[in-house]
N, C-alpha and C positions, 0 to 999 in steps of 0.2 A: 088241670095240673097233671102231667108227666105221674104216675104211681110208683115208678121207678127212682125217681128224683127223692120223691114224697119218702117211699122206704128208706135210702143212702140216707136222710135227712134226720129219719128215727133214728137208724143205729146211732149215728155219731150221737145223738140225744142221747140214749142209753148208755153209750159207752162211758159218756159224761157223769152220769147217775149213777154210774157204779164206783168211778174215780171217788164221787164226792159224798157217797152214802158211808167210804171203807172208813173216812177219817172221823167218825164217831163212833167204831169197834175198839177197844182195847185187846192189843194183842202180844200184854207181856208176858202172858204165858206162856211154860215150856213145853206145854201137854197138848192133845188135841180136847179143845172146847167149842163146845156151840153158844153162837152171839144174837141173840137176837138182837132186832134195827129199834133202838127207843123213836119210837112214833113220834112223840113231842121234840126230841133234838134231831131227827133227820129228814132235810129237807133235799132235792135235787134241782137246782139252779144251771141254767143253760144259755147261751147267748146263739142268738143265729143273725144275719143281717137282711134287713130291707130295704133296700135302699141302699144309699150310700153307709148310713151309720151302723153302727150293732146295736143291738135290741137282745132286753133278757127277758127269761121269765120262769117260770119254778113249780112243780109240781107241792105239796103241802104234804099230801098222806101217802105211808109209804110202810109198808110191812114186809116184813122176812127176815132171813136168816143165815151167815154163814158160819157153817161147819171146816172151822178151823186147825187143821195140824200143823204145828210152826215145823218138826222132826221131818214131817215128809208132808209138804204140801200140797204132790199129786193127788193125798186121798181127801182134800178139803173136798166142800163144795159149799155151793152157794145157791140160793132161791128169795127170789124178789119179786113183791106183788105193788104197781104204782096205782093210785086211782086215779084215774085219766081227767074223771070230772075236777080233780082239784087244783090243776093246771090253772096258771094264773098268770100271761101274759100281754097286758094293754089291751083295751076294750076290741080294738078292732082287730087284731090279732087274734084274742082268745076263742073270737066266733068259728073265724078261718078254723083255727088249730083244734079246735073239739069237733067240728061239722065232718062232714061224710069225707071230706078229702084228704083227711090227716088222719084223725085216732078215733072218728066217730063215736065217739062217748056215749050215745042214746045206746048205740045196740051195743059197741066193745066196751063196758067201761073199765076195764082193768088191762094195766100193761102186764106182762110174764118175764122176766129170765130164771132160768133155771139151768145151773153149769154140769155140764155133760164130763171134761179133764181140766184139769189143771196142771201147766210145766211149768214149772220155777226156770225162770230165767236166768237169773244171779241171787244173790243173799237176800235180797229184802221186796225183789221184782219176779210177776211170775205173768204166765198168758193165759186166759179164764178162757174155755171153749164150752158154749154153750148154746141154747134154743130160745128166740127172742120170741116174743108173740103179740103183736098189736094189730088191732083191727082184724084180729080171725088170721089172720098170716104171721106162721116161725118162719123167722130163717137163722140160719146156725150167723153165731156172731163170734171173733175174737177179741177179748176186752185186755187190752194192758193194764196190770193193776200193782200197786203198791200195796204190801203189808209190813 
């Protein structure tokens, strides 16, 4: 498999896990607050396709934190650890997508983002610039994100 394809593949994974990791932060505060990610309610759910149909599947364990200022949200940031091994997508799938080709979970098992800026884009949308890190290779990602 193409590594190149393989990486394009991740990000959009990630991009996904951050969309979906934001909607169990409470963020009615007026202040800057740090949130940690509740372990037991946040999960990161993905679809990709093989084949003709789509097909999902979801990482389980997921740790981190964003440092939230709603007043100025360039000084936010964000740090996210996924455990690669807890991925859980169809028997035949799941092999593929932990083995050496994907996220090699023996030797990487943990994914990384950790956000580098933050622009607020309009009132409640901003763009996440930050360092992704799966299977031993960052690369800088930009994540559109809702708060």
């Amino acid at each position: 498999m193409d590594r190149r394809r393989g990486a394009l593949w991740k990000a959009t994974l990630f991009v996904a896990f951050l969309c979906l990791t934001g909607a169990g932060l409470p963020v009615c505060q007026c202040h800057a607050e740090i949130y940690t990610f509740d372990t037991k309610a946040t999960e990161i759910r993905f679809t990709y396709r093989m084949g003709p149909l789509p097909q999902s599947g979801r990482f389980a364990e997921v740790k981190g934190m964003v440092d939230f200022n709603e007043r100025a949200p360039e000084r936010s940031r964000v740090d996210a650890v996924i455990n690669a091994a807890s991925l859980t997508a169809g028997p035949t799938v799941e092999d593929e997508l932990k083995g050496e080709g994907f996220f090699n979970v023996a030797v990487q098992p943990e994914i990384r983002f950790r956000s580098r800026t933050i622009k607020a884009a309009a009132s409640n949308n901003a763009e996440v610039l930050g360092d992704l890190t799966m299977n031993g290779v960052t690369q800088p990602v930009t994540l559109q994100v809702m708060f």
